[in-house]
C-alpha positions as CSV (number, residue, x, y, z in Angstrom):
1,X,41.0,11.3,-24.7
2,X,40.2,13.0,-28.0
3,X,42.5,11.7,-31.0
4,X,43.7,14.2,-33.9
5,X,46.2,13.7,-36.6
6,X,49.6,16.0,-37.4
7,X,49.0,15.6,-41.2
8,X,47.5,18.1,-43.0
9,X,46.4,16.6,-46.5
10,X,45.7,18.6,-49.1
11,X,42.1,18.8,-51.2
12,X,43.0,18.6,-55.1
13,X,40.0,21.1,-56.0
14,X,41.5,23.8,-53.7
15,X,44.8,24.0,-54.7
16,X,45.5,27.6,-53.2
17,X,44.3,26.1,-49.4
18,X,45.7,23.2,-47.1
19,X,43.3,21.2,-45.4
20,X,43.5,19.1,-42.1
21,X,41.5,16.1,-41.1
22,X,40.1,16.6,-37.7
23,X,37.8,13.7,-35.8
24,X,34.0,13.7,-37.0
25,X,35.2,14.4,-40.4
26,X,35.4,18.3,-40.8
27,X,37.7,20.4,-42.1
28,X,39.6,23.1,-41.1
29,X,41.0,25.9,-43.7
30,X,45.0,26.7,-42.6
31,X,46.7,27.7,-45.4
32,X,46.6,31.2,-47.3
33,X,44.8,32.6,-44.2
34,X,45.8,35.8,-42.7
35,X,48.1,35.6,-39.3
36,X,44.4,36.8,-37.6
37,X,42.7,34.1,-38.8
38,X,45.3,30.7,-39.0
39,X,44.7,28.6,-35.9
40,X,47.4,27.8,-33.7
41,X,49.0,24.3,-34.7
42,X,48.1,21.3,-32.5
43,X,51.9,20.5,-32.0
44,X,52.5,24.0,-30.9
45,X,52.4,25.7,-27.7
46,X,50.2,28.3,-27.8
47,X,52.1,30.4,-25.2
48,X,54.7,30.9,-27.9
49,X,52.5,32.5,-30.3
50,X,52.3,36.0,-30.2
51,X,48.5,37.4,-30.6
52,X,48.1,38.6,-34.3
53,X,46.6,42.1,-34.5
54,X,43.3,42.7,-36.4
55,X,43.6,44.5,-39.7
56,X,41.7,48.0,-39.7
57,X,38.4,47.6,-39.6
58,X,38.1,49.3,-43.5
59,X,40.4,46.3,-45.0
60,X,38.2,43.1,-43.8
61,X,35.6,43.3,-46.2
62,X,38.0,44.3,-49.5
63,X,39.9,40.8,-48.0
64,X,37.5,38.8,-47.7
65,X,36.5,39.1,-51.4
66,X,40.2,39.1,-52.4
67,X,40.5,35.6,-50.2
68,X,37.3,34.0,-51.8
69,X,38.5,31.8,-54.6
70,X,37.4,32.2,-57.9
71,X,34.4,29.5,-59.3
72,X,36.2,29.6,-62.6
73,X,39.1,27.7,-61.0
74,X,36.8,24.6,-59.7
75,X,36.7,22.1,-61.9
76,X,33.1,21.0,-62.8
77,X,31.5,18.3,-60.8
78,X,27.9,16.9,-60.5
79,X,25.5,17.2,-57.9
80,X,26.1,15.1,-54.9
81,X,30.0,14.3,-55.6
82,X,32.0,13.9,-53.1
83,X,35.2,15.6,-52.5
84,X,38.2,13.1,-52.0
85,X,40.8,14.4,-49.2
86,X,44.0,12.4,-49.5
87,X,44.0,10.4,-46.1
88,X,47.4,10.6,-43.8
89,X,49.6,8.0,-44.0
90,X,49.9,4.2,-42.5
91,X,52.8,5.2,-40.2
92,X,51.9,8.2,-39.2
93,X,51.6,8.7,-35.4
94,X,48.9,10.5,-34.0
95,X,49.0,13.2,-31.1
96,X,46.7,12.7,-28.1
97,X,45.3,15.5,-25.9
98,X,42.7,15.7,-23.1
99,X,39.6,17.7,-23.9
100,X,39.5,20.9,-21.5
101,X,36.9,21.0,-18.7
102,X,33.9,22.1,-20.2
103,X,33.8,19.5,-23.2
104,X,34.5,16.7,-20.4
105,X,31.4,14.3,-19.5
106,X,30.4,15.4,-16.1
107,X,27.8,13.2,-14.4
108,X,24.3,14.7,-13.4
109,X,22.7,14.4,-10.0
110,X,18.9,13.2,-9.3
111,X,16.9,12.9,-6.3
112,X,14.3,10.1,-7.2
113,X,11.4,9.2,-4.7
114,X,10.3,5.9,-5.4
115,X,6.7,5.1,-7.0
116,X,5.3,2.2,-7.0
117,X,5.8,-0.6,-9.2
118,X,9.4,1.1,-9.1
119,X,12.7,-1.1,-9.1
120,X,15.7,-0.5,-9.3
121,X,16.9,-1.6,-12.4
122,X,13.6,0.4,-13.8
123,X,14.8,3.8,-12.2
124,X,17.9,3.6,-13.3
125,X,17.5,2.7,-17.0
126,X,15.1,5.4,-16.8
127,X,17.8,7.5,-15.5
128,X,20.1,6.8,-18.8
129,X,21.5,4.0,-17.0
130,X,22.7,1.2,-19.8
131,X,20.9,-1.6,-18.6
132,X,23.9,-3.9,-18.4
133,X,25.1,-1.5,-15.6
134,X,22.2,-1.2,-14.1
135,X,22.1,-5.1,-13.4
136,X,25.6,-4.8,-12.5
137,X,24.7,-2.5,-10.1
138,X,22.1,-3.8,-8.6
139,X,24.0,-7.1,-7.9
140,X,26.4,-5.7,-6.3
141,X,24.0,-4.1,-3.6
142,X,22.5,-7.8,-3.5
143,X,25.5,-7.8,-0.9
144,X,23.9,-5.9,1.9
145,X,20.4,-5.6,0.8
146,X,17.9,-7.0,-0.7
147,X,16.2,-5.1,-3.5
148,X,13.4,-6.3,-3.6
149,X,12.5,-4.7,-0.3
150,X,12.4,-0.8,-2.3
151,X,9.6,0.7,-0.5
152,X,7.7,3.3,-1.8
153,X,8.7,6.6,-0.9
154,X,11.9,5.4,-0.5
155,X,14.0,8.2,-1.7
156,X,17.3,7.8,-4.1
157,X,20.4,10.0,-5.1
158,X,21.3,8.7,-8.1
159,X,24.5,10.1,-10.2
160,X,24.7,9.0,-14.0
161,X,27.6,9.8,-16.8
162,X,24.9,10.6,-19.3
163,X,27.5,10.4,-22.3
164,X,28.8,7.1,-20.9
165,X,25.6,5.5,-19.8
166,X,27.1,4.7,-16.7
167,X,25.9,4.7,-13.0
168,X,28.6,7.0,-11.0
169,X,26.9,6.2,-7.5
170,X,24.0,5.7,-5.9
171,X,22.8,6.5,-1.9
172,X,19.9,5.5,0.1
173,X,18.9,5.1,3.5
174,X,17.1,2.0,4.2
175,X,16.2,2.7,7.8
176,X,17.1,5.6,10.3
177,X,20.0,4.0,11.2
178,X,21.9,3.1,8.0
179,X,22.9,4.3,4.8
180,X,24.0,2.2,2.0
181,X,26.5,4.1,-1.1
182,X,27.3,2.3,-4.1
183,X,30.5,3.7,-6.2
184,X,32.1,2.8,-9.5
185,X,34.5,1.2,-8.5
186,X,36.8,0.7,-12.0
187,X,34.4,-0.1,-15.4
188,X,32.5,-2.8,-15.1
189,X,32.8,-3.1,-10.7
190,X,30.8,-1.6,-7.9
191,X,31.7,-1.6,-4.3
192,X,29.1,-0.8,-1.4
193,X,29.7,1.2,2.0
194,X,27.4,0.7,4.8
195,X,27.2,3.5,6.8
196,X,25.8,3.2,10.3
197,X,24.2,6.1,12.7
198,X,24.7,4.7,16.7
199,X,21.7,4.9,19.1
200,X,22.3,7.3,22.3
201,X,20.8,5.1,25.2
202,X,19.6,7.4,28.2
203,X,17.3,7.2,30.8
204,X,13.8,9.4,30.4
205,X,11.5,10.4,33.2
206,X,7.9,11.6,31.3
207,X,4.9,13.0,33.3
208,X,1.3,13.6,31.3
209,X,-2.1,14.5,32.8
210,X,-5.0,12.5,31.4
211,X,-7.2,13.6,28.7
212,X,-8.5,11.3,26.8
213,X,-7.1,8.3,28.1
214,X,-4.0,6.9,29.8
215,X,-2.4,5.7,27.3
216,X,-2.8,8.7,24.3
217,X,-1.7,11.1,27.1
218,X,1.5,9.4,27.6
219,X,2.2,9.3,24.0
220,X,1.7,13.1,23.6
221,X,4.1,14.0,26.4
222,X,6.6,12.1,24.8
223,X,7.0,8.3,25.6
224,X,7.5,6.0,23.3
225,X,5.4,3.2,22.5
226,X,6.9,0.4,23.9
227,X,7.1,2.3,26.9
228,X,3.5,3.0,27.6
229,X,2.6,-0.6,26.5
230,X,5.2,-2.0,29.6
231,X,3.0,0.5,32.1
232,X,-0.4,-1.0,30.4
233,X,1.0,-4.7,31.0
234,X,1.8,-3.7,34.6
235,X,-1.2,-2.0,35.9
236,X,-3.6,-4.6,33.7
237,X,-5.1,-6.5,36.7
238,X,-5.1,-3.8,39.3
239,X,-7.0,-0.8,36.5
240,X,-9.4,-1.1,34.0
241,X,-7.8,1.8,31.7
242,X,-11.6,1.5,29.6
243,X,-13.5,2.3,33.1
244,X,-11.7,3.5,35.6
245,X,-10.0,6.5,34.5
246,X,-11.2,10.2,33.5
247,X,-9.7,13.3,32.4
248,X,-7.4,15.1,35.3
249,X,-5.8,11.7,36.4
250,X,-1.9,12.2,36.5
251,X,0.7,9.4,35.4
252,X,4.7,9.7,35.8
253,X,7.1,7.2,33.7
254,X,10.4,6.5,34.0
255,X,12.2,4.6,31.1
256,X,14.8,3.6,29.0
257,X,15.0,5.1,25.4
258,X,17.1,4.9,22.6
259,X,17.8,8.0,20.3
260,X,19.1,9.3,17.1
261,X,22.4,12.0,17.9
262,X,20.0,14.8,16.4
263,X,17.6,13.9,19.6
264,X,14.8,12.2,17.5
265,X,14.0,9.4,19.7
266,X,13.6,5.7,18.1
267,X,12.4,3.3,20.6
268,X,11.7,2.9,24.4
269,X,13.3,0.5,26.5
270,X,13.0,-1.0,29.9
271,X,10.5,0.6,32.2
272,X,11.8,0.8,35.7
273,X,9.2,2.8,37.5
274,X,5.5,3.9,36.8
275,X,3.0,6.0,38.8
276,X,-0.7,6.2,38.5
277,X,-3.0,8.8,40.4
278,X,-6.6,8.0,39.0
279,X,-9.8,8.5,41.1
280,X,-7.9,9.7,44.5
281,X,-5.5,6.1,44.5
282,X,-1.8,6.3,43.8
283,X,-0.7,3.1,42.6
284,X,3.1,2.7,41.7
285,X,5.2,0.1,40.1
286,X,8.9,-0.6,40.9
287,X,11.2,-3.0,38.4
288,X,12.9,-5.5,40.1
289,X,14.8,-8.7,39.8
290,X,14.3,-11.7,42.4
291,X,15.1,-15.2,41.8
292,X,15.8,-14.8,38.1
293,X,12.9,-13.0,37.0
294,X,12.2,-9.5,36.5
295,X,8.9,-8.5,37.8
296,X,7.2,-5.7,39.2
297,X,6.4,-4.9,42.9
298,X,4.6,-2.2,44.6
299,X,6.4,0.0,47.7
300,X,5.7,-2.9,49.9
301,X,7.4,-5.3,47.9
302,X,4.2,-7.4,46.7
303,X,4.5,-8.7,43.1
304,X,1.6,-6.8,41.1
305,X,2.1,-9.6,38.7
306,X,-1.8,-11.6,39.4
307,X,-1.9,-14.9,39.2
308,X,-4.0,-15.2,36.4
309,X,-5.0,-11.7,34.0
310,X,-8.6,-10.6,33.8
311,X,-8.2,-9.1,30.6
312,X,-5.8,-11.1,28.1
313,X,-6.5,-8.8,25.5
314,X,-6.2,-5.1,24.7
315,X,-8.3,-2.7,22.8
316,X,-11.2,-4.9,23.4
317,X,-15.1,-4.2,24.7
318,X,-17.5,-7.0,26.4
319,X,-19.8,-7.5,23.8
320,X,-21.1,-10.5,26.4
321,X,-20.4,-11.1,30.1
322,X,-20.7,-14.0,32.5
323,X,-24.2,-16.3,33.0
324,X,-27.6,-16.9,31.8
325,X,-28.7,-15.3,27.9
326,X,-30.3,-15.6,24.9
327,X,-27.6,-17.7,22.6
328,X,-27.3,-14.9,19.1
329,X,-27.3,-17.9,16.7
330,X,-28.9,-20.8,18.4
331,X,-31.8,-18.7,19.7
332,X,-33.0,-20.1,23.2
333,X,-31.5,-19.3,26.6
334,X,-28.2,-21.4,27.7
335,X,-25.1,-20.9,30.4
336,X,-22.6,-18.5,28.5
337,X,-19.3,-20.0,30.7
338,X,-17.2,-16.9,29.7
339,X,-16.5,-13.6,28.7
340,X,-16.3,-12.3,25.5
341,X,-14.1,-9.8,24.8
342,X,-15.5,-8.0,21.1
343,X,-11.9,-6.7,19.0
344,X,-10.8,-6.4,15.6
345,X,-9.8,-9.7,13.4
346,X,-5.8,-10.3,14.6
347,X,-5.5,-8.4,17.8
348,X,-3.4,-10.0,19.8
349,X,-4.1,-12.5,22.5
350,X,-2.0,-13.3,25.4
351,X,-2.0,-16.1,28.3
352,X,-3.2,-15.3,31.2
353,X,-0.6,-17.1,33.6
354,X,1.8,-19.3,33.6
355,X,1.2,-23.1,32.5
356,X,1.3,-26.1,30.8
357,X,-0.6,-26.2,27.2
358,X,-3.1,-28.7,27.4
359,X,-4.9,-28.2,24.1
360,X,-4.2,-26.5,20.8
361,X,-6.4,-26.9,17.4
362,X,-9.6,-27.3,16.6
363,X,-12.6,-27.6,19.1
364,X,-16.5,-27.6,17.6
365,X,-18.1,-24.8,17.8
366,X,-15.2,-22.9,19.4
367,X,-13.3,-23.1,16.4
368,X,-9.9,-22.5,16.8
369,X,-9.3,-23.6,20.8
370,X,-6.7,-23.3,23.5
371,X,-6.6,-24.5,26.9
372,X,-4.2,-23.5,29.8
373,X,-3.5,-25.3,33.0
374,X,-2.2,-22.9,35.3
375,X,-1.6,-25.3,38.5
376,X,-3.6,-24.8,41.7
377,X,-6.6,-25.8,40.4
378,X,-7.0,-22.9,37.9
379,X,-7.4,-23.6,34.3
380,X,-8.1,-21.1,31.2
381,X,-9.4,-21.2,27.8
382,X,-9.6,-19.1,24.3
383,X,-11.8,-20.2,21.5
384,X,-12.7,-18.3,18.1
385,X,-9.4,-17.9,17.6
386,X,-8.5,-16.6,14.0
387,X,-4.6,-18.3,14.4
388,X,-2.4,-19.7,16.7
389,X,1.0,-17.7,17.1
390,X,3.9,-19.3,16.5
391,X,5.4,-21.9,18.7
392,X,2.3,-22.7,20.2
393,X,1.2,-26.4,20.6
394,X,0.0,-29.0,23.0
395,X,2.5,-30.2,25.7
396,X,4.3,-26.4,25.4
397,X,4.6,-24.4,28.5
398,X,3.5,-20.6,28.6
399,X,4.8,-17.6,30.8
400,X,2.0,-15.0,31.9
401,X,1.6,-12.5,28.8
402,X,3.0,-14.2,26.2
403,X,1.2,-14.3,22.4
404,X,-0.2,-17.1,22.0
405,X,-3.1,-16.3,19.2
406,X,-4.9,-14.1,17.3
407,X,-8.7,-12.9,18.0
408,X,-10.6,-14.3,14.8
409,X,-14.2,-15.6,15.0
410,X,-14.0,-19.2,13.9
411,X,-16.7,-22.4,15.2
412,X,-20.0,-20.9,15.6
413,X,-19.5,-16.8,16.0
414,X,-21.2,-14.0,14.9
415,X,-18.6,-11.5,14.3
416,X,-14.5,-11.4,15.6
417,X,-13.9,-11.8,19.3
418,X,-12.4,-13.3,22.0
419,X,-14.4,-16.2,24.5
420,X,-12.3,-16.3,27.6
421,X,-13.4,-18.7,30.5
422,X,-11.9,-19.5,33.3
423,X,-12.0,-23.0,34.9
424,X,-11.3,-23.6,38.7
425,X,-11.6,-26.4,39.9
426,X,-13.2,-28.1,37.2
427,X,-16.2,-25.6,37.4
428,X,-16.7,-22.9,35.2
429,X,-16.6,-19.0,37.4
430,X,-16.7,-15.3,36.1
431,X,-13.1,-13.9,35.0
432,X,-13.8,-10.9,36.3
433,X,-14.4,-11.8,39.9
434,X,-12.4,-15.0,40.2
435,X,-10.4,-14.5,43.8
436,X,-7.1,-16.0,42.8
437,X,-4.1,-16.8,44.5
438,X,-2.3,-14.5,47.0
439,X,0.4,-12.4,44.7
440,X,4.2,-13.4,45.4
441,X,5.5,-10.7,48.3
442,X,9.1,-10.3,48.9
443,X,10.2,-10.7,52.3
444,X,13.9,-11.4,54.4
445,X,17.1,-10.4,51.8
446,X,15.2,-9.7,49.0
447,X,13.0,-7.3,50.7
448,X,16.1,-5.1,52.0
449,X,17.2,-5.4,48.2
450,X,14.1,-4.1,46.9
451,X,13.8,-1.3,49.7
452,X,17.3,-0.3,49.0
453,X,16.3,-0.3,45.4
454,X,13.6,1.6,45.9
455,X,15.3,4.7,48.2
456,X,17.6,5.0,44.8
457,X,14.7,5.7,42.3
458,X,13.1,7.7,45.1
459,X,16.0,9.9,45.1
460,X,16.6,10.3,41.3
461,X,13.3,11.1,40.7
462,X,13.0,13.8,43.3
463,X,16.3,15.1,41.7
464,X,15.2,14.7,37.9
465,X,11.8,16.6,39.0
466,X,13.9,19.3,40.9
467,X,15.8,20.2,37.5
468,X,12.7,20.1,35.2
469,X,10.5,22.1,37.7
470,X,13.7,24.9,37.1
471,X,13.9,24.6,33.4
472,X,10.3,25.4,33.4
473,X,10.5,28.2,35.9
474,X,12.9,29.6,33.4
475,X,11.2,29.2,30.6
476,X,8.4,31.1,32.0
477,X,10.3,34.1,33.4
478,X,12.1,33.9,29.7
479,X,8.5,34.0,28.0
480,X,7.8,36.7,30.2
481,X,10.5,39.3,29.5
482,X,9.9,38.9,26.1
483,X,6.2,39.5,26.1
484,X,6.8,42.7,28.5
C-alpha cells in the first residue's frame, strides 16, 4: 500500500502556487496551472474528468514565460537554506491506494545449479535472500530433508521478492522420484509439499548377442543392472564368464523392472528366467520357490545352486593358483593351500555356502581372517581381508552369497586380493576342482510344480518373442518404404 495525504500546504516563498506533500518528499505544483497541465486530484475519480485540450501549439511557449514567476518576488535567502512547507495537520486522515501493476514488487525466477561448497542458506543470500529468511527457510525443509545432503549439480528454482528480500518459493528434485516445494506460507512461515512420481512395475524380456562379454552385452540391450548381476549369481558355478565365453554367444533375460511413467527405466527386479548359448551349450535357469526358499533349477528341476562357489568374488583374476611355488615375500618354495583371486581394494566378497562362522578377526599373516564350516565335511576360508561387512562375527550363520567382507591385502600380502582355500575333510584341496556334494533335485509334488511352472514361462516367452519378431518385421518394411 502506498500512503498520500489530502492536504495541500502551501510554500510561503511561492505565494502565487499551492504545493502538496507527496511520500519521499517531492512536490507537486497544482495551483495556477493551466486545465492541461493540473493533475487529477487523488480524492477524485478520474473518469469524471473530462480530458483538457492542448492550447495551439503557437501559445505554449508565450505561457510558459508568462507562468514563470518573477525572481524579484523571492525573498532573498542564502545558499543551502532550506525551504519550510507547512506540514498537514495532527488529525488529518490520510487516503490509501494500491500502487498499479507495474510499480508492484514482482518476484524474479532463477534456475541455480549447485557448486560446490554451495549451501543453501549461501545460495539464497546470494540470491537477495535476507538471511533471517533464508534460515527460516531452510528450517522448515529440515522437515523432509536434510540439507546437508545438497549435492553438487543439484539443480534449484528459486523465486525471490527482490524489494522485500524475501524467498517466494523454492523447488528441487532430490531423487527421480520426488520433488520437494517450499512456499511462503504468511511472513515469517514456510510450508513444504512432497511430491511423489510412482514406479510402473512390468515384466521385461531382453535378448543381446555377445561382444565383449556377457555381462556389457546385456547392459547395452537394455537390462538393468541388478538384473544382469542376478543372471551372473546364477550361472557362477556352472560358467566362467572370464573364459568361457567369446563374441557370437546369445543370452535371453527375462525380468522384473521398475520404471518412470515417461518409460526411463529405474531399477531391475526379480529375474525369473535366464538363457545362455555359449560355445554350442544352452544352459537355462528357471526361478522357483520350494520349501521356503527361492532358488534356481534347470529344465530338469536340479538346483543350479552348488554346494559351495568356486569363485566368491567378481571382477577378479588368479594372480596364483593351487600347489607348489616360489613364496613373493618369503622367497623359497612352500604349499600355497589356495587360490588367490587378484581385485581392487573393497570389491566385494561373498560366502561360498551356507554355514556356521567359525572364525572372524585377526589371523597372522592372513591378516584379516574368516573361516566357514559348511557341514559335510567341507570347510572355507578368506584371509587379507581389508574389512569385515557388517554383521559378521564368530558363532553367526551365513547363507550362500552373502557379503561377508571386503578384498584388502592385510597379514603378509604383496598387493590387494583375495586367498580362498577350501578345507575338506580337514585337508586342504584345489577350489577349482573340489567334487562337491550332489546339487538339491526336485522330485514327487514339487517336481509337477516346477514343470507346470515351467510350461507357463515356456509359453509367454514364445508369445513375447512372436510380438517382438513383428514389431521388428515392421520396422524394417517401414525403414524400407521410406528409403525407396
Amino acid at each position: 500500500m502506498f500512503h498520500c495525504p489530502d492536504h495541500r500546504p502551501r510554500a510561503a516563498v511561492l505565494p502565487a502556487l499551492a504545493v502538496i506533500a507527496v511520500a519521499g518528499g517531492a512536490a507537486l505544483v497544482t495551483a495556477a496551472l493551466p486545465g492541461w497541465l493540473a493533475p487529477t486530484p487523488f480524492h477524485q475519480d478520474a473518469a469524471d474528468v473530462a480530458a483538457p485540450g492542448l492550447p495551439p501549439d503557437d501559445d505554449i511557449a508565450a505561457w510558459l514565460l508568462d507562468f514563470g514567476p518573477s525572481p524579484a518576488a523571492l525573498p532573498a535567502t542564502a545558499p543551502g537554506d532550506a525551504i519550510a512547507l507547512q506540514p498537514p495537520p495532527e488529525d488529518h486522515a490520510w487516503q490509501h491506494f494500491d500502487l498499479p501493476p507495474h510499480l508492484a514488487s514482482t518476484p524474479r525466477t532463477h534456475d541455480v545449479v549447485v557448486a560446490s561448497g554451495d549451501t543453501f542458506i549461501g545460495v539464497l543470500v546470494g540470491l537477495g535472500v535476507a538471511p533471517d529468511d533464508a534460515r527460516a527457510a531452510v528450517t522448515a525443509l529440515k522437515d523432509v530433508f536434510d540439507p546437508r545432503r545438497l549435492r553438487v549439480g543439484q539443480a534449484l528454482e528459486v523465486a525471490v521478492d527482490p524489494a522485500q528480500r524475501r524467498l517466494e518459493r523454492l523447488v528441487f528434485a532430490p531423487s527421480a522420484l520426488q520433488t520437494l516445494e517450499l512456499a511462503r506460507k504468511d511472513d515469517a512461515a514456510f510450508e513444504v509439499q512432497v511430491h511423489t512420481t510412482e514406479l510402473v512395475l512390468e515384466r521385461a524380456l531382453t535378448h543381446a548377442r555377445v561382444d565383449r562379454s556377457v555381462d556389457h552385452a546385456a547392459r547395452r540391450a537394455g537390462a538393468p543392472a541388478e538384473s544382469v548381476q542376478q543372471m551372473l549369481e546364477v550361472f557362477r558355478g556352472h560358467v566362467d564368464f572370464r573364459r568361457q565365453t567369446q563374441p557370437g554367444d546369445e543370452l535371453l533375460l527375462w525380468y522384473d523392472r521398475e520404471r518412470l511413467p515417461d518409460g526411463a527405466v529405474m531399477r531391475g527386479g526379480d529375474l525369473h528366467y535366464a538363457r545362455l548359448d555359449i560355445g554350442g551349450r544352452t544352459l537355462e535357469a528357471f526361478r522357483f520357490e520350494h520349501d521356503g526358499r527361492t532358488e534356481y533349477f534347470d529344465r530338469s528341476g536340479q538346483s543350479l545352486r552348488r554346494f559351495l562357489l568356486r569363485q566368491p568374488v567378481t571382477g577378479y583374476r588368479i594372480s596364483s593358483g593351487f600347489g607348489m611355488r616360489r613364496h613373493p615375500i618369503l622367497g623359497y618354495m612352500r604349499m600355497h593351500n589356495g587360490i588367490d583371486f587378484a581385485a581392487p581394494t573393497g570389491t566385494p566378497i561373498h560366502a561360498a555356502g551356507d554355514g556356521r562362522l567359525v572364525r572372524v578377526g585377526r589371523n597372522g599373516g592372513y591378516g584379516n581372517y574368516i573361516r566357514i564350516d559348511h557341514g559335510n565335511g567341507y570347510q572355507t576360508a578368506y584371509a587379507h581381508l581389508s574389512r569385515f561387512a557388517r554383521g559378521i562375527s564368530t558363532g553367526g550363520r551365513v547363507r550362500q552369497g552373502d557379503l561377508i567382507g571386503y578384498v584388502g591385502s592385510t597379514g603378509v600380502s604383496t598387493g590387494p586380493h583375495l586367498h580362498f582355500e577350501v578345507i575338506r575333510n580337514g585337508r586342504h584341496v584345489n577350489p577349482l576342482t573340489v567334487a562337491q556334494p550332489p546339487a538339491t533335485q526336485l522330485a514327487g509334488d514339487a517336481l509337477r510344480r516346477f514343470q507346470r511352472h515351467v510350461a507357463q514361462i515356456d509359453a509367454i516367452l514364445k508369445r513375447e518373442q512372436e510380438r517382438t519378431l513383428v514389431m521388428q518385421t515392421t520396422s524394417t518394411r517401414l525403414a524400407a518404404r521410406s528409403d525407396g
